[in-house]
N, C-alpha and C positions, 0 to 999 in steps of 0.2 A: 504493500500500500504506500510505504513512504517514497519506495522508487516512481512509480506512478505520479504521486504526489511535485516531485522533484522535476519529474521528465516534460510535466504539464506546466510547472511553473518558467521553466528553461524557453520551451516555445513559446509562452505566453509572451515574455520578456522579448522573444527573439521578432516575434508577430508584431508589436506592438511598435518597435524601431522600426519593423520595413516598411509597417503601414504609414507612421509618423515623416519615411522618408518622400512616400508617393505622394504625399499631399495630405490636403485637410480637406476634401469633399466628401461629401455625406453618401451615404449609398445610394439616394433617388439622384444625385446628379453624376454619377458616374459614368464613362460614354463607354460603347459596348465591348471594346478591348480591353479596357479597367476592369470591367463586372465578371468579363472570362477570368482575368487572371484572380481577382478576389473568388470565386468558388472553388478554381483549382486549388489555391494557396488552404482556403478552407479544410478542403477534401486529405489537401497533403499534411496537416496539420496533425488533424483526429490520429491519422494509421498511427505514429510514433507516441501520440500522446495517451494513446488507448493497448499499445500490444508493445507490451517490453521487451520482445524476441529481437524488434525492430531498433536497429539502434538510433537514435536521436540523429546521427548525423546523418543517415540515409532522409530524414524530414527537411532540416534545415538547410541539406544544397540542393535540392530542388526549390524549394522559397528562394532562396538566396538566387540562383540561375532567374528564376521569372520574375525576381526582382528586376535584376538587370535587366531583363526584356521588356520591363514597361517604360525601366529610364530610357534607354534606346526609342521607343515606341514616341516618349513623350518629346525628347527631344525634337525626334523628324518629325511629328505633328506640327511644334509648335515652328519650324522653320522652313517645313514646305506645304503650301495649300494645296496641291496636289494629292499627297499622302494623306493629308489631316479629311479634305475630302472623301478619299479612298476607306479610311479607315472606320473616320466618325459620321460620315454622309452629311449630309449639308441639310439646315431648316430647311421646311416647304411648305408653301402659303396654301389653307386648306381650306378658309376662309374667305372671300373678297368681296366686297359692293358690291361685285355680281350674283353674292349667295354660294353655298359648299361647292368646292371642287371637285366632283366624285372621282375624275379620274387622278386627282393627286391624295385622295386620301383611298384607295384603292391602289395604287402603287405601296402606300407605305402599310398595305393590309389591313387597315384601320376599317372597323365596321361604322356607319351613324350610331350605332348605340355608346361605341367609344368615343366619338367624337361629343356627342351629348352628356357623358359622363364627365367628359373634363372638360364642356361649357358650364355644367353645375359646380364643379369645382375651384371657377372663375368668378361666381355670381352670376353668370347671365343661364337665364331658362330657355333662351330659346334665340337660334342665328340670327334673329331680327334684331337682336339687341348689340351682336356684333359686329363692328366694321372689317376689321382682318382677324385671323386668327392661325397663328404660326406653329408647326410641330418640329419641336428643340428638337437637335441627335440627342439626347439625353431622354428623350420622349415626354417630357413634358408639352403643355400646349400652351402659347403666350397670345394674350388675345388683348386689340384695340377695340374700347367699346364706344359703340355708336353716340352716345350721352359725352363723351370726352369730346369727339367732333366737334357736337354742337355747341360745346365750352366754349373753345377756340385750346385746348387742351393739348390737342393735338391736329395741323392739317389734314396729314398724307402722313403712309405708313415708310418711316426713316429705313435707309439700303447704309451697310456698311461697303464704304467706296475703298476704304483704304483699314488692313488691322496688323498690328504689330512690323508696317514694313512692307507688307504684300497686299501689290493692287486686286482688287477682284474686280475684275471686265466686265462679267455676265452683270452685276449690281449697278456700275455704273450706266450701263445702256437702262436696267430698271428705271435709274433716277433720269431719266430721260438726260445725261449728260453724255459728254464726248470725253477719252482720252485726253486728247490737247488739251479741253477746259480744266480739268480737273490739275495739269502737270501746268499748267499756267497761272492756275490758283495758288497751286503750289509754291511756286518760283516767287510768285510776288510777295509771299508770306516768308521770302527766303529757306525753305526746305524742301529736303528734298526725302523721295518715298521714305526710303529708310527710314528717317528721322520722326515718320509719322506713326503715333501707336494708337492712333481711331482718327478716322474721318467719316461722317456718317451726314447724308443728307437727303429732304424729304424731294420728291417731283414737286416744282416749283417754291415751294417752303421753305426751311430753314436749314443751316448747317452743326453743326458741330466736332469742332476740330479742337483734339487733346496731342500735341507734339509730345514727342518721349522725354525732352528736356526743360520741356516750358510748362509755363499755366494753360489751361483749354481758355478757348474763344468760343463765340455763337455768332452767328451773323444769318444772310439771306442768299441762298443761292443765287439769288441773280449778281452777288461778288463774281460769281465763274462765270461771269460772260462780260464781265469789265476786262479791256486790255490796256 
């Protein structure tokens, strides 16, 4: 019993650093590389902490090995869009003015009943109450409500044009903008992509630009059509 006792507390300790090292998110935001390696880590945990035959170190380098695979993982996520795509898939707008997407909420397998489960979840009872409503890679669902509109709360639902460094093209054609405006905008503010860690703007609305080494600014996109 006290071996047991010993071998459980050993992993425990040992679990509690690699989790501490992957990060601080919670397990509903975990994206689905994370969530694989958290059940195998799980799985790999019990066998040494439960059968004393099994030696402790046959547990902890396998954890320790998939450790490494999520730093890796998280690395290339966060410094290529391509991968981070590839890996965590990209929101998709499930909601719009026009009312449900069925063929985008049917791509991500999603039934109306799930969809209606996490508009309840939001506050709103029913799609008439929401303007957009966006399905996270983390599978949560983020929703602009119709009443915020009419605020003036919110225009038009904001595109990330630029995140940590990397342009995303498909977004900016969303925000009905051009390359050139956007790297003109840029230039005038003196920086350059790199130096950008959010640039987010609505179609005709507003902007919001947070540089990696400055304070953020707000302005009105019609800044990106000033030369």
């Amino acid at each position: 019993m006290l071996t047991v006792f010993t071998r459980a507390i050993i992993i425990y300790v040992f679990l509690l650093i690699a989790m501490r090292l992957m990060g601080k998110k919670q397990l509903g935001e975990l994206q689905p590389f994370e969530f694989a390696i958290t059940l195998i880590v799980a799985e790999l945990a019990c066998i040494p902490m439960s059968d004393t035959q099994v030696p402790v170190l046959y547990g902890l380098v396998p954890i320790f090995t998939l450790f490494i695979i999520e730093f890796i993982f998280t690395k290339a996520v966060k410094h290529s869009l391509r991968i981070r795509n590839l890996v965590n898939g990209k929101p998709v707008i499930v909601i719009t003015p026009k009312g449900i997407d069925y063929k985008a909420i049917s791509t991500l397998d999603m039934t109306i009943s799930d969809l209606m489960e996490a508009l309840r979840g939001n506050g709103c009872f029913s799609p008439a109450e929401v303007q957009y409503a966006i399905a996270e890679t983390n599978g949560d669902i983020s929703i602009v409500q119709k009443q915020q509109q009419e605020n003036g709360q919110r225009n038009k639902l904001p595109y990330t044009l630029i995140c940590e460094g990397k342009t995303m093209s498909n977004n900016i054609k969303k925000a009905e903008l051009s390359q050139n405006a956007v790297m003109s905008f840029l230039n005038r503010k003196g920086l350059r992509t790199k130096d950008v860690l959010l640039l987010m703007a609505e179609s005709g609305g507003d902007y919001y630009l947070q540089p990696i080494k400055s304070t953020c600014e707000t302005g009105s996109v019609k800044e990106f059509e000033n030369v």
